[in-house]
TORKETOR-707522 format. One record per residue (C-alpha): x, y, z. Coordinates in steps of 0.1 Angstrom, whole numbers, padded with zeros to 4 digits, always signed. Layout:
TORKETOR-707522
XYZ
...
end
This chain:
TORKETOR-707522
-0184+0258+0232
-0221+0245+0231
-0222+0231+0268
-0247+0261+0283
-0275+0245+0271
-0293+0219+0300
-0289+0185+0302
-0313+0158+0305
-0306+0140+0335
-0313+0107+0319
-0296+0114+0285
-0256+0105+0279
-0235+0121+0298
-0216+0148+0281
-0182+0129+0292
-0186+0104+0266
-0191+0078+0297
-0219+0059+0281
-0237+0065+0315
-0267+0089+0318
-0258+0118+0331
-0277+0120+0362
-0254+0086+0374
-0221+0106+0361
-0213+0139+0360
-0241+0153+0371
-0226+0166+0403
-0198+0189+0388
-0216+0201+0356
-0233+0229+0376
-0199+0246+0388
-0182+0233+0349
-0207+0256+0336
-0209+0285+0358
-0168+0284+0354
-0173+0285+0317
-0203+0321+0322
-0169+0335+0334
-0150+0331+0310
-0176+0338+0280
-0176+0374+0301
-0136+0378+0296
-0133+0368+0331
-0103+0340+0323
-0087+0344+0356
-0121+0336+0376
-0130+0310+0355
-0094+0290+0358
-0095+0293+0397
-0134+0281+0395
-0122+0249+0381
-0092+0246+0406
-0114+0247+0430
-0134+0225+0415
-0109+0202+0411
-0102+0194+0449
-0136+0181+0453
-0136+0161+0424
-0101+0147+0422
-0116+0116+0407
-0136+0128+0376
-0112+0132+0347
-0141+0157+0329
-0133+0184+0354
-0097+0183+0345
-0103+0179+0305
-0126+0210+0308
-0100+0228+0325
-0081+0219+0299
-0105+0234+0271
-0104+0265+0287
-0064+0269+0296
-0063+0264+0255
-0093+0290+0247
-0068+0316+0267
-0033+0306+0248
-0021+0285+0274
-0017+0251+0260
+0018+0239+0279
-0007+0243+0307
-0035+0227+0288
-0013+0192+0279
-0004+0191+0318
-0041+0188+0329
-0051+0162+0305
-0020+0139+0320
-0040+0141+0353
-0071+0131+0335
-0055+0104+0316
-0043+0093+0348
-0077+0091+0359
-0096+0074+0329
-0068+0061+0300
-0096+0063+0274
-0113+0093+0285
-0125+0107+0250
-0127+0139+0252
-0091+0143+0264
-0080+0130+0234
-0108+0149+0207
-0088+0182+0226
-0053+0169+0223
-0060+0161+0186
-0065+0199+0188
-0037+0206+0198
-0017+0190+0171
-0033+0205+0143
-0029+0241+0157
+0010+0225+0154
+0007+0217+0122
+0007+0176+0131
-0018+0160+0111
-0009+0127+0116
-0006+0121+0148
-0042+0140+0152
-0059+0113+0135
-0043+0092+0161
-0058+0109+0184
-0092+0115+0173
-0097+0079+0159
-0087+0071+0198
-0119+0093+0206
-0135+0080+0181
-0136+0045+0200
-0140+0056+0237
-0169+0077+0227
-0200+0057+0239
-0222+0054+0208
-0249+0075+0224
-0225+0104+0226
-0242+0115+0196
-0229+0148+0195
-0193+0143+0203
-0193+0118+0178
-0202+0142+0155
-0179+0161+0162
-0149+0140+0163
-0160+0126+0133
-0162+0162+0117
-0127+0170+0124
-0113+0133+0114
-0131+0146+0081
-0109+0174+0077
-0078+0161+0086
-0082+0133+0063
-0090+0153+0032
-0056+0173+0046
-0038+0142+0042
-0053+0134+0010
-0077+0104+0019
-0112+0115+0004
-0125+0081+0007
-0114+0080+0044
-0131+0115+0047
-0167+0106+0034
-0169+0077+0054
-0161+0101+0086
-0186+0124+0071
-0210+0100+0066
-0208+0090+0102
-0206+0125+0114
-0239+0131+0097
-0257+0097+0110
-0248+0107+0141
-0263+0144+0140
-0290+0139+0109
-0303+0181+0118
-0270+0195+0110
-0277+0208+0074
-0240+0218+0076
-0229+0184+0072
-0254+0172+0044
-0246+0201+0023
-0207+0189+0028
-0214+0155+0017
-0235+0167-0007
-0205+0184-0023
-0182+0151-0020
-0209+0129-0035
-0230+0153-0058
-0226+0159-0096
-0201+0185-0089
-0176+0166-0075
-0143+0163-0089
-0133+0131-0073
-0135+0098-0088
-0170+0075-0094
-0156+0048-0070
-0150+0076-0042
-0186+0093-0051
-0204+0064-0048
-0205+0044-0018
-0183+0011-0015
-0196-0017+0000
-0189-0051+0013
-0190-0083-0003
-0206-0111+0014
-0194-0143+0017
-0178-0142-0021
-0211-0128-0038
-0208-0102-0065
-0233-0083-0052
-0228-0059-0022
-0246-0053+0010
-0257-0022+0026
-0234+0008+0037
-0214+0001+0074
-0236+0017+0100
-0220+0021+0132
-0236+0006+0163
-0225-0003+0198
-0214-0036+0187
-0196-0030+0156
-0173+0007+0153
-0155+0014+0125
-0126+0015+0144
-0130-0022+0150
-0139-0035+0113
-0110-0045+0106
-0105-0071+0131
-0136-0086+0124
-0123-0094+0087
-0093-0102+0095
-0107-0133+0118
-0133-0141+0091
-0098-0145+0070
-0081-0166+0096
-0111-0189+0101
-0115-0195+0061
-0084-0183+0041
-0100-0189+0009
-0125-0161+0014
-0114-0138-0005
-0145-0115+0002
-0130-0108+0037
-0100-0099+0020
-0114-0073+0001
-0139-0060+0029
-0102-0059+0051
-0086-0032+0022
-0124-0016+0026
-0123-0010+0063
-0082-0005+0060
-0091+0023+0038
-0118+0040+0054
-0095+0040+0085
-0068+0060+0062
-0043+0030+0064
-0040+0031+0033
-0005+0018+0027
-0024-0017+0041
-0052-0015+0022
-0031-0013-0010
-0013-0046+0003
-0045-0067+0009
-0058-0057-0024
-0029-0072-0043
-0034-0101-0026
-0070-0099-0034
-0069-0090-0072
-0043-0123-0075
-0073-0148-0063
-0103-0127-0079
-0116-0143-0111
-0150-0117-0112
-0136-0089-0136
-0163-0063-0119
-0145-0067-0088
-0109-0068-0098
-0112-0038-0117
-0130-0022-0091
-0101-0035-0064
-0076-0023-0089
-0099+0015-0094
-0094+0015-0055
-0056+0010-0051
-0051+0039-0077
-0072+0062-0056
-0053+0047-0029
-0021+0062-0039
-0030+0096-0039
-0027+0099-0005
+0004+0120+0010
+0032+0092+0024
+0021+0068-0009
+0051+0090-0030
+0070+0059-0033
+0041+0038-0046
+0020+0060-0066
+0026+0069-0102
+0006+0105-0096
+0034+0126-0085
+0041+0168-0089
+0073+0181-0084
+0072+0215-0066
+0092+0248-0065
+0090+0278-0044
+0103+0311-0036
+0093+0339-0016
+0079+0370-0035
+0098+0399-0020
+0101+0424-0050
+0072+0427-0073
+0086+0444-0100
+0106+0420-0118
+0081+0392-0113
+0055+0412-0132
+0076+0416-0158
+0088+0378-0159
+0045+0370-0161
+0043+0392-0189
+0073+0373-0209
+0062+0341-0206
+0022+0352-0212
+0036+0371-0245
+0056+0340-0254
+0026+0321-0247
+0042+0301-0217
+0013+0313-0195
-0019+0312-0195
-0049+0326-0168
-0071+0299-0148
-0082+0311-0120
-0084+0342-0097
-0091+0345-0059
-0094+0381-0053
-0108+0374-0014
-0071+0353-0008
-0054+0377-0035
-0039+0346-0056
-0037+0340-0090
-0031+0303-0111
-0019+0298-0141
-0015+0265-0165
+0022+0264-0174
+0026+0255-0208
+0059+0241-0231
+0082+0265-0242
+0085+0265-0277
+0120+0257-0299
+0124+0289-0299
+0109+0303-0269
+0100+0335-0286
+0068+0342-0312
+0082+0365-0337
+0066+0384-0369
+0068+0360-0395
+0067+0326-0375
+0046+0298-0382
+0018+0298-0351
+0015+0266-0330
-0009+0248-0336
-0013+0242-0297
+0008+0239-0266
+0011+0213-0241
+0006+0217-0206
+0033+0211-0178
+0017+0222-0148
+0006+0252-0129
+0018+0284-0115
+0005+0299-0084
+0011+0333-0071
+0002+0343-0040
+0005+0371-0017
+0038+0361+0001
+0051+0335-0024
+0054+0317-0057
+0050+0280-0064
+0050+0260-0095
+0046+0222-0099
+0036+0197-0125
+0048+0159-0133
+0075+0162-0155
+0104+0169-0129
+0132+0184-0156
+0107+0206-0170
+0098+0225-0136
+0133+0222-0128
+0142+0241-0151
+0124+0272-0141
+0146+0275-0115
+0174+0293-0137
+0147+0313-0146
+0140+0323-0106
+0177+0330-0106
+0183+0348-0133
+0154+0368-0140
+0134+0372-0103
+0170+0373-0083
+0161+0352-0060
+0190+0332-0046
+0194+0294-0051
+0192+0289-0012
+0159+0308-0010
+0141+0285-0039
+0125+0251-0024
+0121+0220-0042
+0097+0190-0029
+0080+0159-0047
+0039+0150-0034
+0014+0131-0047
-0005+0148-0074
-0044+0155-0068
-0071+0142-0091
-0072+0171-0114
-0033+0165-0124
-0039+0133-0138
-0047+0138-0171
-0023+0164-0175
+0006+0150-0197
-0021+0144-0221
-0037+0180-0219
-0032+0208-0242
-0042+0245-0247
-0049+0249-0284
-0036+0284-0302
-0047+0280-0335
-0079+0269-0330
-0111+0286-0350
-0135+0276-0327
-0145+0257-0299
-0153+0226-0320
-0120+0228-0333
-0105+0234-0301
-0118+0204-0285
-0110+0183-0316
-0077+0190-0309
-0074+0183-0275
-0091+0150-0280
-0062+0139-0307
-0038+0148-0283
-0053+0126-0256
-0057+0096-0283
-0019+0100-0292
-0010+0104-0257
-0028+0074-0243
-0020+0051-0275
+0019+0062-0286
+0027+0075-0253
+0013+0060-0224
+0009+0023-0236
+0048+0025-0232
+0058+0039-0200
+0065+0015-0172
+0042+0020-0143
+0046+0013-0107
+0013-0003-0105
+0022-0027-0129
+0058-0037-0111
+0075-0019-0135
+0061-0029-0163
+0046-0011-0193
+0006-0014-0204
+0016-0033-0231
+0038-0061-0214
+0012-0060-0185
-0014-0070-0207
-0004-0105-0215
+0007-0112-0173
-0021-0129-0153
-0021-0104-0125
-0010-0072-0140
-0035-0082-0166
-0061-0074-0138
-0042-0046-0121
-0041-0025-0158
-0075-0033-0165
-0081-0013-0127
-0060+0012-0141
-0078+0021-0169
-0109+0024-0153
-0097+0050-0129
-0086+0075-0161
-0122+0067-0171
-0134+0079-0136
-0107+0109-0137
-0122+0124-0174
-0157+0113-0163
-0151+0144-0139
-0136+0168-0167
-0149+0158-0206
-0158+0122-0212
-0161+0128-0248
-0127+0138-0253
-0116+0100-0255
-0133+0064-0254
-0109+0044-0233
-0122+0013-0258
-0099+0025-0279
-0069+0019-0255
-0083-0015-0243
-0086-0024-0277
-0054-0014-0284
-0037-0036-0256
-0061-0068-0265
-0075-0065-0227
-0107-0084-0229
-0092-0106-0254
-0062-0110-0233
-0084-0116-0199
-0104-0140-0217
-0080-0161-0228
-0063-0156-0192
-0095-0169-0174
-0098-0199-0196
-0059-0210-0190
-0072-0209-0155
-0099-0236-0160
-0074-0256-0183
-0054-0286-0165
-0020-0278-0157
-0008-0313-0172
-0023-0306-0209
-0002-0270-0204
+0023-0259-0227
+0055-0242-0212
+0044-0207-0225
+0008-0216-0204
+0027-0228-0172
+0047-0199-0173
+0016-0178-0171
-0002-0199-0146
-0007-0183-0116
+0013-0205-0089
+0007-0186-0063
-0025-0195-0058
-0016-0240-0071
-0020-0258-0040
+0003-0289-0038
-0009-0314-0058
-0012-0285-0082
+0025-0275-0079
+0032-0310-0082
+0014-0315-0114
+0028-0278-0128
+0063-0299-0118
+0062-0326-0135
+0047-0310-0168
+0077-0287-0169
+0100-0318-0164
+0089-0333-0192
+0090-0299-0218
+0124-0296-0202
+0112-0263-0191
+0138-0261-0161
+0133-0226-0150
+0096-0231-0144
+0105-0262-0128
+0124-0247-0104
+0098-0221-0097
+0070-0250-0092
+0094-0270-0066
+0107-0237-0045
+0071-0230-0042
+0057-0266-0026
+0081-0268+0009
+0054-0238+0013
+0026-0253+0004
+0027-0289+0030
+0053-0306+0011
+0065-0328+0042
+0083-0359+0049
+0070-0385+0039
+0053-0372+0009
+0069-0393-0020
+0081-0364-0040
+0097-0352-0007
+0139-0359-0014
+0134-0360-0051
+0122-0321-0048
+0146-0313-0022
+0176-0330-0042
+0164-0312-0069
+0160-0280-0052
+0195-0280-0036
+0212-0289-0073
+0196-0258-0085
+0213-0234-0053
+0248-0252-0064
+0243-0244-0097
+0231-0206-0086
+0264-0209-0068
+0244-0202-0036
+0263-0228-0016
+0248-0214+0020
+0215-0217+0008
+0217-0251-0007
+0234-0265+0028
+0204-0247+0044
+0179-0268+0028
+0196-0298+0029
+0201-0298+0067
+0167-0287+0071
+0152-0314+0053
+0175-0343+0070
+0166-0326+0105
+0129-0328+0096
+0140-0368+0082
+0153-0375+0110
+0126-0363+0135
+0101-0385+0116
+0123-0417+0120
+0127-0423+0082
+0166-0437+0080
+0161-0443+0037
+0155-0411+0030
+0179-0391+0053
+0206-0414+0043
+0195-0402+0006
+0198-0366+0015
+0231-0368+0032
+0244-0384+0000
+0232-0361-0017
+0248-0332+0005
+0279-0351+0005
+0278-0352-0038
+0272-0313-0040
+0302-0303-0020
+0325-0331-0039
+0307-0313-0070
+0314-0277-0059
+0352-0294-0051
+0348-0284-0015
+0372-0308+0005
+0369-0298+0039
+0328-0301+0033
+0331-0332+0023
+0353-0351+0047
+0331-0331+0073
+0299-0354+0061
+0323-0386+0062
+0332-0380+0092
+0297-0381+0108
+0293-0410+0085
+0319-0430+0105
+0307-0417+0137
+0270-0418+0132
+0260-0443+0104
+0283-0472+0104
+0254-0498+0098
+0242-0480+0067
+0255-0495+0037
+0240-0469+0013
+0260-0442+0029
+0295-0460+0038
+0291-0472-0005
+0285-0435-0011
+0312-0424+0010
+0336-0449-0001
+0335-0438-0040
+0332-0402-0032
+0366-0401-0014
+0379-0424-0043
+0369-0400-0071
+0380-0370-0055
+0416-0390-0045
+0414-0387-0008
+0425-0419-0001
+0437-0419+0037
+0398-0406+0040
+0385-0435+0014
+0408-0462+0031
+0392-0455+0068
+0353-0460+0048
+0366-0490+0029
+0381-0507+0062
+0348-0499+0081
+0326-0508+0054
+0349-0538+0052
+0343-0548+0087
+0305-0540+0083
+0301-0568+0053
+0319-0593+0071
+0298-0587+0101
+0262-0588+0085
+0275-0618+0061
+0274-0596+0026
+0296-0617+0001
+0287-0589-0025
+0298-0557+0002
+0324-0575+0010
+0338-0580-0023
+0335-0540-0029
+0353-0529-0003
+0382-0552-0006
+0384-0538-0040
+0378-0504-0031
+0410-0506-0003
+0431-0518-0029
+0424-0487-0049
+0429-0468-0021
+0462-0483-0006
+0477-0482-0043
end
């Protein structure tokens, strides 16, 4: 429990306060720590009533209730244990060491994630002196992290475990083993990521935390840094950093989309895009994450017939010996393809090799077996059935992200034939080649939007994004063989660098001397209006029409207000395109929204222009009722605008409404002879005739 040992009066108090302990809890550590003699004795009884007692002097010191609280869960009591840190939360809402032993609590229930709620709460009320507890919390934020499958959130809690106590050899020796030449995990996890400041390619030193600055509160700081200047995209990379080292990192994946789009470095695009694909392996990221193993298992409650299933499959080279754990009494196995036959028979050609489509795990109490293809470990379960006799109610299936070493396993083989080891490994780097360059190349990915390699490869952004990609399976064999492929091949094979090259200099090329095959792979989400504006018109005149549409839906968005001169002409345009999307709501939408904002700025042309135009797309769509609905407000609202009583006038003669055209025609009528318009005046006689006929 490490609280015997004397405290320095003038030294942080062990509460997490901030405030030296002689000025804290000074008063009640003597009677804490005779309370906690007792119960190192056995004496559990003694020691709780020590602390009642305790606590009726000291009603107002949440520490004597939290350490209650540690010792109620020492002795198995923690319903009693969760009632005594309410009354210290009651006391002190952000009293840390409530909730480092509440996070305790949920992982002896099994509840990771709302743990790390807890213990990055303690992680922020611990004064930064608390040296110690800091260590401490930051130790066990370590380990449930890597439980949830966040290494990079892990190192950076280990990292700050171990600045906070540099003796503890423990924790060196740990990081040691995340960051050393024996770790399996990827380069970009191994090595320490850094910031970027203001924009620069190079980075700054590792975070340190300090009473100013917590990790806990990094990423607010970037996230104002992006408010004040939006164009920094720095920040926005150093707000996925923080995001990630926080375990968020279902946010961290978000910002660094929107931070590969903008990046024009390739250094730090492909190490954004290395980042989200180590992002994804984190458990909740199933959805997003192309690394996923499909899992069975089944309790093991007869031996005998699953000995003699591992013998079939090992004879007909199904199975094959990785590793043993006599200490935890397991044994794993790489699952390998079944042959067309599934047997090897005297006489039959040998295999050349197998492929590999998982693993198989037995352990004391149970059986599991997972790999990526889903079909394939599936399928085993007729095998459970009919062969171990277990029922179909007693096998469980579930889907998780893969770990690291899965990765590469659709391209891994075991080779049967081979002479030696030279040959061996010949083999298994041909399969790897055709895997990555028949196989692979082909296969839509969810990083890329659903898109395959090769259609990625020509996009702007997904360009970038496979370019990340690729660079991770570098980092991923890096840990295993790197001479088993040279991804040059692949990027050779996909044009990438010629590809990005040619992508960066369409993005110094002016979007006016653009073709429609260039505009089309211009990235418009990141024009600003006089950009759009430009992209607009250059697709007008190729009579590219869907990219015009795209370029004018995108500048309402970007400031394009009243007043601006392409202002109707866009909207106009816009709400032909909804009519001819048949998206009627939408185009009435617009169209009121834009003669609202008209009408606010006291500009009478150009909402008269829009209401004509609303007026023309529901005589176009045929709709009636619509349309007498705008001529009626015309009659009510706008009888001193000639523009709109004309438009009126010949909308309700086309479209042979002619009570509806004769009330326009007599009120435009009257309207000419009052303002002294020989010309209107003519019209609209000639117009009533029409419509009295």
């Amino acid at each position: 429990m490490g609280i015997f040992m004397a405290v320095d009066l003038y030294s942080a108090c062990p509460c997490g306060s901030g405030k030296k302990f002689k000025w804290c809890c000074s008063s009640v550590w003597g009677p804490i720590e005779k309370a906690y003699e007792s119960f190192s004795k056995g004496q559990v009884e003694s020691a709780i009533a020590q602390m009642k007692t305790l606590q009726s002097s000291s009603s107002d010191n949440p520490e004597v209730f939290g350490r209650l609280a540690e010792l109620l869960l020492l002795s198995g009591q923690p319903e009693q244990a969760e009632a005594e840190l309410e009354k210290a939360f009651k006391i002190n809402p952000n009293y840390p060491f409530g909730y480092y032993l509440r996070a305790g609590l949920r992982i002896d229930e099994g509840e990771w994630e709302g743990a790390i709620i807890l213990l990055r709460k303690a992680a922020v009320y611990y004064h930064i002196d608390s040296k110690e507890d800091l260590a401490r919390v930051y130790n066990l934020i370590f380990r449930c992290e890597m439980n949830r499958n966040k290494p990079l959130a892990a190192k950076v809690a280990l990292q700050i475990a171990a600045r906070h106590a540099p003796s503890n050899s423990q924790l060196k020796e740990m990081l040691e083993n995340l960051s050393g030449p024996q770790s399996r995990l990827p380069k970009i996890i191994r090595n320490d990521i850094t910031f970027i400041p203001n924009e620069k390619s190079e980075d700054n030193a590792s975070f340190v935390e300090s009473e100013d600055i917590r990790l806990g509160s990094l990423p607010d700081i970037f996230k104002k840094k992006i408010q004040d200047n939006p164009s920094d995209n720095g920040a926005k990379f150093n707000l996925a950093v923080a995001l990630a080292w926080l375990g968020m990192n279902k946010e961290s994946y978000q910002i660094l989309d929107e931070y590969i789009k903008k990046e024009k470095n390739d250094t730090l695009y492909r190490k954004a895009g290395v980042l989200q694909e180590v992002l994804k392996f984190a458990i909740g990221m199933d959805e997003e994450s192309d690394y996923v193993n499909y899992h069975i298992g089944v309790p093991l409650t007869n031996p005998e017939p699953v000995s003699k299933w591992l013998s079939e499959l090992q004879n007909t080279r199904r199975l094959l010996p990785l590793h043993q754990d006599k200490e935890n009494g397991t044994i794993t196995f790489f699952l390998l393809e079944e042959s067309a036959s599934g047997l090897i028979t005297t006489g039959s050609p040998t295999k050349e090799f197998s492929k590999v489509i998982g693993y198989l795990a037995i352990y004391p109490q149970t059986m599991v077996a997972w790999g990526y293809d889903s079909k394939k470990i599936e399928n085993l379960k007729h095998e459970f059935i009919t062969k171990l006799q277990i029922p179909i109610n007693q096998i469980v299936s579930t889907t998780n992200t893969a770990d690291f070493g899965s990765v590469l396993l659709p391209a891994a083989i075991v080779p049967l034939a081979a002479k030696d080891q030279e040959q061996a490994k010949k083999m298994a780097s041909g399969q790897m080649e055709k895997y990555f360059e028949e196989v692979w190349i082909n296969h839509p990915r969810k990083s890329l939007l659903g898109n395959t390699p090769v259609d990625a490869s020509v996009h702007p952004i997904l360009a970038k994004k496979l370019a990340g990609v690729i660079d991770f399976y570098e980092e991923i064999l890096e840990t295993q063989d790197a001479s088993l492929y040279d991804f040059n091949r692949l990027r050779h094979k996909l044009s990438l660098g010629e590809n990005l090259a040619q992508l960066a200099d369409l993005a110094s090329k002016p979007i006016k001397n653009m073709n429609a095959a260039e505009l089309a792979n211009a990235d418009s989400d990141d024009m600003n209006l006089e950009q759009l504006e430009e992209a607009y018109r250059a697709a007008i005149n190729l009579d590219a029409q869907e990219l015009a549409y795209k370029f004018a839906k995108l500048m309402p968005d970007k400031g394009l207000l009243p007043g601006h001169g392409l202002f109707v002409s866009i909207i106009k345009y816009l709400a032909e395109k909804e009519i001819d999307n048949g998206n009627k709501p939408a185009m009435l939408e617009l169209l009121n929204s834009a003669i609202a904002k008209l009408k606010s700025e006291n500009l009478p042309e150009q909402t008269a222009e829009l209401q004509i135009a609303k007026m023309k797309n529901f005589a176009k769509m045929n709709d009636i009722f619509q349309v007498i609905k705008v001529v009626d407000e015309i009659l009510a609202k706008h009888l001193d605008n000639d523009k709109l009583l004309v438009a009126a006038a010949e909308t309700m003669i086309r479209l042979n409404q002619k009570s509806e055209a004769k009330k326009v025609c007599e009120a435009g009528l009257k309207f000419a002879k009052a303002k002294n318009k020989s010309d209107l005046v003519e019209f609209f006689s000639d117009m009533l005739k029409s419509a009295s006929k």
